[in-house]
N, C-alpha and C positions, 0 to 999 in steps of 0.2 A: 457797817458791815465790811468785812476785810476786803480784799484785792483774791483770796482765794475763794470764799463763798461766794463773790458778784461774778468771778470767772464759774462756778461749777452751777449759781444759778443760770446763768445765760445759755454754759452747755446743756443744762437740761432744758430748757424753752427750746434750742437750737433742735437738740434732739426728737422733743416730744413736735414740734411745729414739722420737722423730717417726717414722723413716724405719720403724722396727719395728712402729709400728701402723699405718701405711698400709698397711703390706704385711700384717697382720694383719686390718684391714681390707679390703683388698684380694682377700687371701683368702676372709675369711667372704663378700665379694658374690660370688665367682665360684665359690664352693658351696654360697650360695643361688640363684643364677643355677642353676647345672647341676641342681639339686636339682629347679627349676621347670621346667624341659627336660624333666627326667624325668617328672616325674607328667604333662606337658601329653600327652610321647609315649605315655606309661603311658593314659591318657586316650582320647588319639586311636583310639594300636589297640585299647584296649576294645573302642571306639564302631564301632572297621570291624569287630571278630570279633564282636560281638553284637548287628546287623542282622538284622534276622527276615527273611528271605522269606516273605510274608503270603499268596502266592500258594496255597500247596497247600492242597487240601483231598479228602475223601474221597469219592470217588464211590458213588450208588446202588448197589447191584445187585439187578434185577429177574430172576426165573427163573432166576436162576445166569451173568446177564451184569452186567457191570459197563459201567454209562451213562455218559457221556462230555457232557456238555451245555456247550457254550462254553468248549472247553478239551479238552486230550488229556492221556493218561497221561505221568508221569513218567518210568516203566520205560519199557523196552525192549518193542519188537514188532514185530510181521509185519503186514500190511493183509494179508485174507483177499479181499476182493473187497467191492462194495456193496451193499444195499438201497434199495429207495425206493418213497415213498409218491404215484403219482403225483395221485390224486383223495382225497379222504375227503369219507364224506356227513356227519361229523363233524369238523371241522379244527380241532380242539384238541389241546392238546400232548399229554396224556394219552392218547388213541384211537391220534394221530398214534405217540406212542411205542410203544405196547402192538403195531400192527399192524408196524413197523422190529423191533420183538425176536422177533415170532411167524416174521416171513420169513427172519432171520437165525438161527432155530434150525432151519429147514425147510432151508436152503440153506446155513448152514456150520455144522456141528452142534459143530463143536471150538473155536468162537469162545469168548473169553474175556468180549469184552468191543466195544462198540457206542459209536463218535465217529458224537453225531447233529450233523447240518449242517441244519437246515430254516430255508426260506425261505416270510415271507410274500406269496402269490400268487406263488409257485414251487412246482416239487413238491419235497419234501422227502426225502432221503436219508441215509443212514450207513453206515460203512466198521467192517466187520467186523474185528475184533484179534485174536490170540492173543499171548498174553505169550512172550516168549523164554527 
């Protein structure tokens, strides 16, 4: 074999041995590429399925009614009708509450549970519940 066929076969091994690691290369970035997709997505929807809703929390319950205070029940229910406070010679929340769950047990005896609404220098009210 000449000196110019052992030279153009070696550049061709040279070459095609080249073209094997590009692609070998080639390869390992676009499965370390996909690899990093994955944990980014793996990651993401973690992060959207293990967002807390901070919001709930457990209501009082007085007398065997469950208090509702700047916020309404999660569950499900029926409004039974209102109560309300329209004067107190003590207008603090405590008296205000105690006298909305005494009317609420006089007037809808199967209530569950009491969304207070009061306003100050308004009269104060709440909407009787029963759970469904």
């Amino acid at each position: 074999m000449s000196f110019n066929a052992k030279a153009k076969k070696i550049e061709k091994e040279i070459m095609e041995n080249a073209q094997k690691k590009i692609k070998a290369k080639d390869i390992i970035l676009i499965g370390a590429m996909m690899i990093a997709a994955g944990v980014l997505l793996g990651l993401m929807t973690k992060e959207e399925v293990s967002v807390k809703d901070n919001s709930y929390s457990k209501a009082s319950r007085i007398s065997g009614i469950y208090i509702f205070t700047d916020g309404v029940p999660v569950n499900e229910y029926e409004k039974l009708g209102e109560v309300s406070v329209i004067f107190s010679i003590f207008p603090q929340y405590d008296d205000i509450k105690e006298n909305l769950i005494e009317q609420c047990q006089e007037e809808y005896p199967l209530a569950d549970g009491l969304i207070l609404n009061l306003h100050t220098g308004s009269y104060d009210k709440a909407t009787a519940i029963k759970f469904k």
